[in-house]
N, C-alpha and C positions, 0 to 999 in steps of 0.2 A: 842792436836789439837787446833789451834786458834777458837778463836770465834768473831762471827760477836759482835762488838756494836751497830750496828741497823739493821732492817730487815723490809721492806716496802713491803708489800702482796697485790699483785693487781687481778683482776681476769683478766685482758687485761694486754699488753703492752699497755703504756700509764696513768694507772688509777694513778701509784702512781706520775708521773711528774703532773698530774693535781693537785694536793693536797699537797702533801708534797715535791715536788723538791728540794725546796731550804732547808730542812731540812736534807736531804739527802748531800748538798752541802755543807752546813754549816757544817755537820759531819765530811766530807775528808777533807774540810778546815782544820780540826782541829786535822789531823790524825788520826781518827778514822776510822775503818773499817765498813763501811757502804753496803750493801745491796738490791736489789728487789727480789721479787721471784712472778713471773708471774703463775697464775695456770694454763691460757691458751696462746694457742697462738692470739686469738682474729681472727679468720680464718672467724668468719660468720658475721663480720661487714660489712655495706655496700659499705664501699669502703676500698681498699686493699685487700691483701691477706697474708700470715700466712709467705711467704716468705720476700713480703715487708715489714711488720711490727716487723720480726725479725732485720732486719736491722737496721731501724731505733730505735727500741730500745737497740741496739747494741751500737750505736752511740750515743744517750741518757744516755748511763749508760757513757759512755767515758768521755760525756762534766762534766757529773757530777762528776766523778770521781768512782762511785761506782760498784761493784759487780753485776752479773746479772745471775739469774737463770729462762728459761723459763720451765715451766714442760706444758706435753702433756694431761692433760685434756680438753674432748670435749667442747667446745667452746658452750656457752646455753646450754647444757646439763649434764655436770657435776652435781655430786650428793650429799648426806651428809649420803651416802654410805660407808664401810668399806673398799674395796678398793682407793676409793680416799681418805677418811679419813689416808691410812698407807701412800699413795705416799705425805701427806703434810707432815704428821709425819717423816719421814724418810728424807724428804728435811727438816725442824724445826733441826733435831737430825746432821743431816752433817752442817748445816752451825751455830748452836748454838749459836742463838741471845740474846744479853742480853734485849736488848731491840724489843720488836714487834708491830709494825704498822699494821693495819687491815682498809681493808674496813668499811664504816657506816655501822652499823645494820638495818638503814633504809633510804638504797638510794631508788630513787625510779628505779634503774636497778635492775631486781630480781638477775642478776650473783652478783653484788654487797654484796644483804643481804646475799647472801647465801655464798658466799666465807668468809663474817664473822664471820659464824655459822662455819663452818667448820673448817677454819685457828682457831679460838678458842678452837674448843673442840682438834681440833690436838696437839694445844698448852698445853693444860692441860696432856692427855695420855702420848703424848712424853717423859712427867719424870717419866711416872710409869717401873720402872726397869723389872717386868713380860710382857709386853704386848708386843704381837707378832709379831716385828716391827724391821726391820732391824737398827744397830746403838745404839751408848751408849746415855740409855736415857739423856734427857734435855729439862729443862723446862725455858722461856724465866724467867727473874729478875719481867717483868713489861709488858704490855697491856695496848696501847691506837690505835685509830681509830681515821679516819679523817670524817669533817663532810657530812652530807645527804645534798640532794636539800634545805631544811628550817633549818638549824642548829641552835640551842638555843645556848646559850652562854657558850662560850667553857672553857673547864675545865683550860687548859693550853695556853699561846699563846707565838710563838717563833719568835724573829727580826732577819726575812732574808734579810734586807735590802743589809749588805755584799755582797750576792752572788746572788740578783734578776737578774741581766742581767745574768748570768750562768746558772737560774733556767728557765729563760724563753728560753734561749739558746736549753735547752736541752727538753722542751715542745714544740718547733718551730722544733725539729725535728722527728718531728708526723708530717710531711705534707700531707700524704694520710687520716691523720684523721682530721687534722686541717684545710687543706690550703684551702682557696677560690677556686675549680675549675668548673668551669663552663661545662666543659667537662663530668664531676662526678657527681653522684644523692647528691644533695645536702641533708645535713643533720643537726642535733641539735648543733651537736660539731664541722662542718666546717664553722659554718656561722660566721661573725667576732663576734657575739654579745656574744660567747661564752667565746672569747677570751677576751674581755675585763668584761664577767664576773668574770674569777679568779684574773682581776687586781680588781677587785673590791670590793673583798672577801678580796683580801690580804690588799687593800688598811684601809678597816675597821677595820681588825685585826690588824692593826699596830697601827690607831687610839687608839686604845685601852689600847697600850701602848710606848704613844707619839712615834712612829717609822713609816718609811715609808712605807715600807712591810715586812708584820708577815703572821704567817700561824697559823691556830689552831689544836688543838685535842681537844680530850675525852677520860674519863677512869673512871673506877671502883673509888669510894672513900671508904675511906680517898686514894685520889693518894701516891702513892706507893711510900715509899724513893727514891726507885733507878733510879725511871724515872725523880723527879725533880733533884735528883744528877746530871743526864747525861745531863739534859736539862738547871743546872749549868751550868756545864763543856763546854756548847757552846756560853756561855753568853759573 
């Protein structure tokens, strides 16, 4: 069975083009088999619905190039329950990432922290060979997440400069969650100030290392061989 080389866990369609798009992009650029895996379908946002947003992240994984798995847990309501705990599991064990992307452990959206805790510990069980879990166990190489609302300074930072008009390409088509509409209840994430806070995000992480746009993570230390290897290999 092939395995993914990365794997971006969002708790929405959407979460991971907000954060790591271009890391994703910069992936397939590179031939790599890159990945999302939506734990919900985002059904109780306030604007769209489970059917539009399937779309458009349809069409978000396209621009990107990447892989896309939506799974049906409830939207705000999912749990850190044994049931959802096997449906990541068993999604972790079929698509078999070397590398894993997680939500912040402390965004300030509760689905966020908690789809961290979850996608984690699923992450861990996955390789125990007994546990009662459909699929040959597999345990990711490496663990990192993108950052919360106040992010301290990130462990790792990667130049998407390459493929920023592809990354934003594929975040521009979130327009039910993004776009200005005036007709729509306005929100935090369609107002433009949102939109040019991830150029602004990306703009400082690339500061950082003299580049135009970079995106960061976080992870466990000492960071783990194989996730600077991979993050080599895009260099």
């Amino acid at each position: 069975m092939n395995s993914l080389d990365l794997l971006v866990v969002g708790a929405h369609p959407d979460d991971a083009e907000v954060h790591v798009g271009g890391l994703l992009a910069l992936a397939a650029k590179r031939g790599l088999r890159a990945g999302i895996l939506d734990l919900t379908a985002g059904e109780l946002g306030s604007r769209g619905d489970a059917a539009t947003r399937h779309v458009e992240a349809m069409e978000a994984a396209r621009i990107l190039g990447v892989e896309r798995l939506i799974l049906d847990l409830p939207d705000a309501r999912f749990e850190e329950t044994e049931p959802h705990r096997v449906t990541v599991m068993s999604s972790l064990r079929a698509l078999r990432p070397r590398i894993l992307v997680l939500p912040a452990p402390d965004d300030r959206h509760p689905d966020h922290r908690r789809a961290h805790r979850l996608a984690r510990e699923a992450a861990y069980y996955s390789g125990l060979r007994n546990y009662p879990c459909a699929g040959e166990p597999w345990r990711p190489e490496a663990i990192a997440w993108v950052g919360g609302e106040n992010p301290a300074q990130p462990d790792l930072v990667v130049d998407v400069t390459a493929v920023w008009d592809q990354r934003m390409a594929a975040f521009d088509a979130f327009g039910s969650q993004f776009r200005a509409d005036p007709s729509k209840p306005p929100t935090r994430i369609s107002d433009p100030a949102f939109r040019r806070g991830v150029e602004g995000r990306a703009m400082h992480w690339g500061s950082l290392i003299r580049a135009t746009w970079a995106e960061a993570l976080w992870t466990e230390r000492p960071v783990a061989e194989a996730l600077t290897r991979f993050l080599g290999g895009l260099a």
